[in-house]
PLY file of the C-alpha trace (Angstrom):
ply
format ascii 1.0
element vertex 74
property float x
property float y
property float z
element edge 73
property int vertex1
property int vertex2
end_header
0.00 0.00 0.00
1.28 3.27 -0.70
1.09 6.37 1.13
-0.02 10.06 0.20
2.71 12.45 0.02
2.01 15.19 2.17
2.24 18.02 -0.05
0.17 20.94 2.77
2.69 20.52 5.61
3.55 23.24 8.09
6.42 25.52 8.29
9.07 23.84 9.70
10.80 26.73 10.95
7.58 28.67 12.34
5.83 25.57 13.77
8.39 23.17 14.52
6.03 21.21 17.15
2.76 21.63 14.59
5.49 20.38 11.64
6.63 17.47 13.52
3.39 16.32 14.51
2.01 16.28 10.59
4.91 14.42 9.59
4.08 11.70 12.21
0.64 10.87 11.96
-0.16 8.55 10.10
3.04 6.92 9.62
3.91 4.78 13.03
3.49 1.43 12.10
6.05 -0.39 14.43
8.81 -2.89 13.64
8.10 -5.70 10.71
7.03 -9.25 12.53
6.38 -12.35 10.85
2.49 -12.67 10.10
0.58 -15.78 10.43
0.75 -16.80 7.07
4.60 -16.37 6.94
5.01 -12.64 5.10
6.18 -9.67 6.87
3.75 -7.70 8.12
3.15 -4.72 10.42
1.81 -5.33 14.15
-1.54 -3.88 13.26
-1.79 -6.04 10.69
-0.50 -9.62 12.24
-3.34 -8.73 15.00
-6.16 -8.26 12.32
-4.88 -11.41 10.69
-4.92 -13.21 14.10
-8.26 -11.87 14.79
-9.65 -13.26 11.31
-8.46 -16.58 12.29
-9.48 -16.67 15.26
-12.83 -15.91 14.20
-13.17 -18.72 11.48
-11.86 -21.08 13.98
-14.45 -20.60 16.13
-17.13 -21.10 13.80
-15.04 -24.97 13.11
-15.16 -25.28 17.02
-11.16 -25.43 17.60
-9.10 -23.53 20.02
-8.35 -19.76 19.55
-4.80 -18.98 18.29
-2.44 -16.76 20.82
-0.81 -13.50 20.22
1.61 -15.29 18.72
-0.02 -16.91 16.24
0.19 -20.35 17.85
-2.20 -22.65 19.41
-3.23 -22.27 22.35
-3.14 -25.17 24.71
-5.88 -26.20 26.86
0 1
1 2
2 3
3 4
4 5
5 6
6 7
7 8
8 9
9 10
10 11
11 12
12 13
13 14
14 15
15 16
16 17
17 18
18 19
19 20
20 21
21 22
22 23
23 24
24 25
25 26
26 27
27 28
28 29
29 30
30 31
31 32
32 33
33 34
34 35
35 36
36 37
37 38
38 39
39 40
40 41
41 42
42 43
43 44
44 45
45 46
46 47
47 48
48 49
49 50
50 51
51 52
52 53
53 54
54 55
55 56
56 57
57 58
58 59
59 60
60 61
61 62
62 63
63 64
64 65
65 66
66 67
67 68
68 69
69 70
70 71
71 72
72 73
């Protein structure tokens, strides 16, 4: 996915605290961990894709997986 180039951004040198804030949001997406289905992916991500699982396992009737994409023992 790509992401918008901010083009309307701030002065740096007049708002330094406004520019720096602009320049953030929006882009914190943590360190790169291994996903469930063995890709790269960003935390947000591996948790939606954990989630999804999850979700479709219960509707099978087998355990949940964990945070870290294992499964959980009973």
């Amino acid at each position: 996915m790509s992401k918008k180039a901010r083009i309307n951004l701030p002065n740096k040198d007049k708002h330094p605290s406004i520019y720096k804030v602009a320049k953030k949001t929006g882009r914190t997406s943590g360190a790169l961990v291994k996903g469930i289905y063995g890709t790269m992916v960003t935390p947000k991500i591996n948790k939606a894709q954990i989630a999804n699982k999850n979700k479709a396992r219960a509707k099978q009737g087998l355990a949940p997986l964990g945070e870290d994409g294992k499964e959980q023992s009973s």
